[in-house]
DONUMI-659407 format. One record per residue (C-alpha): chain; x, y, z; residue number from 1. Coordinates in Angstrom, 3 decimals, decimal comma, m for minus. Example, Ala and Ser with C-alpha at 12.3 -4.5 7.8 and 13.67 -1.06 7.14 Angstrom:
2
cadena	east	north	up	num
A	12,300	m4,500	7,800	1;
A	13,670	m1,060	7,140	2;
//
This chain:
171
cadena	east	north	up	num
A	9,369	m11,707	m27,464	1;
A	9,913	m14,979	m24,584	2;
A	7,444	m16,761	m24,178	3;
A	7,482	m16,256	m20,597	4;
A	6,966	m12,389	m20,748	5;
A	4,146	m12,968	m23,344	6;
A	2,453	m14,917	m20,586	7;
A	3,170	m12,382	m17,971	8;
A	1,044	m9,910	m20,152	9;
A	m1,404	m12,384	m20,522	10;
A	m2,048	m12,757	m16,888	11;
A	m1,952	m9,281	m16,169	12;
A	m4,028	m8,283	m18,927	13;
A	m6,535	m10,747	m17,815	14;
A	m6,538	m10,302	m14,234	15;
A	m6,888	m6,864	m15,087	16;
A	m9,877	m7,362	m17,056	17;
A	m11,745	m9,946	m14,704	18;
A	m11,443	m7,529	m11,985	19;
A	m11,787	m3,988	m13,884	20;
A	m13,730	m4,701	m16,964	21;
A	m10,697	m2,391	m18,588	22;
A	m8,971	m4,311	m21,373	23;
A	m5,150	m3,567	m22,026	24;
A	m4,392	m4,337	m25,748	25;
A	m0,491	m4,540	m27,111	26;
A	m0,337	m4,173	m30,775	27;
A	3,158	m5,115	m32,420	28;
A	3,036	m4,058	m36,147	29;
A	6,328	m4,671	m38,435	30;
A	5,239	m2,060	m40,706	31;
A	3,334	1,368	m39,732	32;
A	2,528	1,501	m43,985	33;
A	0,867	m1,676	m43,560	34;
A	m0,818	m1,478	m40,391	35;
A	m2,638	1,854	m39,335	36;
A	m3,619	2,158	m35,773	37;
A	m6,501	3,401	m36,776	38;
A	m7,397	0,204	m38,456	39;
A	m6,888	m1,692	m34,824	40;
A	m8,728	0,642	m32,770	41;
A	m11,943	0,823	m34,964	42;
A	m11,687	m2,852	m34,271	43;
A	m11,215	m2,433	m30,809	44;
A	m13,875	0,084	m30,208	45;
A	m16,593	m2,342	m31,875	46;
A	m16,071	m4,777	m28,924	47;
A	m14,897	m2,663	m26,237	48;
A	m16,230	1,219	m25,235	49;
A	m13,320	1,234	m22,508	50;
A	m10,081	0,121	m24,189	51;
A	m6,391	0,788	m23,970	52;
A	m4,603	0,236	m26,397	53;
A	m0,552	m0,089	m26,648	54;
A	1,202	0,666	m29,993	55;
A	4,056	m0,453	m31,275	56;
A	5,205	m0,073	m35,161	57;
A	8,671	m2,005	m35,793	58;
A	9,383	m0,192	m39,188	59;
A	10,035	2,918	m38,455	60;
A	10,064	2,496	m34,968	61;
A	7,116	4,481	m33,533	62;
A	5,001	3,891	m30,058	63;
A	2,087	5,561	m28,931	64;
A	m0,832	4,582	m26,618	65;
A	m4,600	4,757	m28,324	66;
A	m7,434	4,985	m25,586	67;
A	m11,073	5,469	m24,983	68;
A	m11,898	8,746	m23,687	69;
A	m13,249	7,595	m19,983	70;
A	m9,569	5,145	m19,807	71;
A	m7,444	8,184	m20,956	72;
A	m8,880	9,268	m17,175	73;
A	m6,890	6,188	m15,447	74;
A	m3,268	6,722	m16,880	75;
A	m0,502	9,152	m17,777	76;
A	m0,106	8,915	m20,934	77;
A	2,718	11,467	m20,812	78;
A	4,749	9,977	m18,337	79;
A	4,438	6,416	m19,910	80;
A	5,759	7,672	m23,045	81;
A	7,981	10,428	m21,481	82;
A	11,705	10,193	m22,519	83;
A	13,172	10,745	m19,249	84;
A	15,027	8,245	m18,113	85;
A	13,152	9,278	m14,548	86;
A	9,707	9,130	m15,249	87;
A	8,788	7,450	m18,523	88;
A	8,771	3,736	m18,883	89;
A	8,874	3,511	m22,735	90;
A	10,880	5,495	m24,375	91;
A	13,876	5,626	m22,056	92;
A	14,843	1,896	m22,799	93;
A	14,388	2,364	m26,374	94;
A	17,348	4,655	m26,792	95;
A	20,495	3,721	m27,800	96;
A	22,136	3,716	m24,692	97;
A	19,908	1,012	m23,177	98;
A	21,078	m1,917	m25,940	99;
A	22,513	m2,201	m28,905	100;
A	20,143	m5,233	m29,909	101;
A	16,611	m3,373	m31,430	102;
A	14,593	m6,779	m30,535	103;
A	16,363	m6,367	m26,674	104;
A	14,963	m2,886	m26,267	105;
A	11,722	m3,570	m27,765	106;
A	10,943	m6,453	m25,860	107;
A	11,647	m4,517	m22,419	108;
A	9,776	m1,318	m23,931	109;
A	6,808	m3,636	m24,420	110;
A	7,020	m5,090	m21,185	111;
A	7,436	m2,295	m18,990	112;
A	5,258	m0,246	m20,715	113;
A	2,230	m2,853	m20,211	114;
A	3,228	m3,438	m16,776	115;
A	2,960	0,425	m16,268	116;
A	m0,772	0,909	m17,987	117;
A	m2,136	m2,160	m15,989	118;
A	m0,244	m0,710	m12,789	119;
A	m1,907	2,759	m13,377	120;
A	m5,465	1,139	m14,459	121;
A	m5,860	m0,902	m11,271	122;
A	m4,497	2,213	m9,040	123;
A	m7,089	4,431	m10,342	124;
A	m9,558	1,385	m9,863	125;
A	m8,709	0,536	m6,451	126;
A	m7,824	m3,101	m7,489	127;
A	m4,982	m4,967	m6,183	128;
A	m3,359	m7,390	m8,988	129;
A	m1,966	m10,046	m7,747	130;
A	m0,309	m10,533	m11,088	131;
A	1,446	m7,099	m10,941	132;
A	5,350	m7,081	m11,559	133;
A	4,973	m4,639	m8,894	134;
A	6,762	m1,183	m8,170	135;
A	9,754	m2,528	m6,327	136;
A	10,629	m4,261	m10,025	137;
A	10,036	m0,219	m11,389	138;
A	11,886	1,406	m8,637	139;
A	15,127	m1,288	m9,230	140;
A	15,094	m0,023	m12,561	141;
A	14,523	3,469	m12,331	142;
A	17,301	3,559	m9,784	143;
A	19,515	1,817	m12,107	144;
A	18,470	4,192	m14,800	145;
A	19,164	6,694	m12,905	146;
A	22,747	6,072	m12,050	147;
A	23,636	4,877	m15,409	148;
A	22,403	8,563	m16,607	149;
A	24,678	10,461	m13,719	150;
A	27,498	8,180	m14,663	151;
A	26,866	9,722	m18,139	152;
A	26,210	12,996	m17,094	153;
A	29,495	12,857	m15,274	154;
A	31,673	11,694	m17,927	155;
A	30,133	14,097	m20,518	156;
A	30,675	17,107	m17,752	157;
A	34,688	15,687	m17,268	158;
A	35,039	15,400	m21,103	159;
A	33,800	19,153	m21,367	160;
A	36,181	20,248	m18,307	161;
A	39,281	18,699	m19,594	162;
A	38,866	19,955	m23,003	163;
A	38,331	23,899	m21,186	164;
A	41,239	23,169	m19,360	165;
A	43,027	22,499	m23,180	166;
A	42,510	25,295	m24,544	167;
A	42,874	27,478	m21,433	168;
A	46,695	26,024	m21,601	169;
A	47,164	26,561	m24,989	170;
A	46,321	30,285	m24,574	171;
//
């Protein structure tokens, strides 16, 4: 991951903390067989009772988001992770159709998906970050989501017509 986006997460992670007392943990593991999340949270949970804690196993490629039951209160878990392209901020760019490049797709899934938690943690707070990447950065890229799925949608739904239309004629 840049070094620049690893000190983005920094910032908001701490800024988060300093105001909120809620820290935001990202766990990269290149092996799930070698690295249970269990493992990392026990960890976790012997410094921290409120913790959040974001997942991510390289080999196989897995993501899921560990938390403390009063933190599960300040985020969607389900809409973080979601696959739609619409409402998740995870999974969506890790599908093939975002990149081609694995370390390209993980890198933004990280990203966005930190952004999100810290986003949703502060909301539920009350908190303003002044570290935030913001929604207008989340609504660009949902809206360019968005059209990249109808432009998919679209060709799928001409490839289906035209091939109706073939065997209509050949009737």
């Amino acid at each position: 991951m840049p070094e620049k986006e690893m000190e983005k997460i920094e910032e908001m992670g701490n800024e988060l903390y300093e105001k909120t007392k809620v820290p935001v943990f990202v766990a990269v593991v290149a092996d799930l067989n070698e690295t249970k999340p269990i493992d990392l949270i026990k960890r976790v949970e012997n410094q921290y009772p409120t913790y959040i804690l974001l997942y991510f196993s390289l080999k196989p490629s897995a993501v899921n988001i560990f938390a403390s039951d009063d933190a599960k209160q300040m985020i969607d878990i389900e809409q973080i992770l979601s696959p739609l392209p619409w409402r998740g901020t995870i999974r969506p760019v890790m599908s093939p159709a975002f990149s081609k490049s694995e370390s390209v797709k993980q890198e933004v899934a990280i990203f966005n998906g930190y952004a999100d938690i810290v986003d949703q943690v502060a909301e539920s707070r009350g908190v303003k970050l002044t570290t935030s990447v913001g929604s207008q950065s989340k609504t660009s890229f949902q809206i360019i989501r968005t059209i990249f799925y109808a432009i998919l949608a679209f060709v799928i739904l001409q490839f289906i017509l035209a091939a109706r239309k073939q065997r209509a004629q050949r009737r």
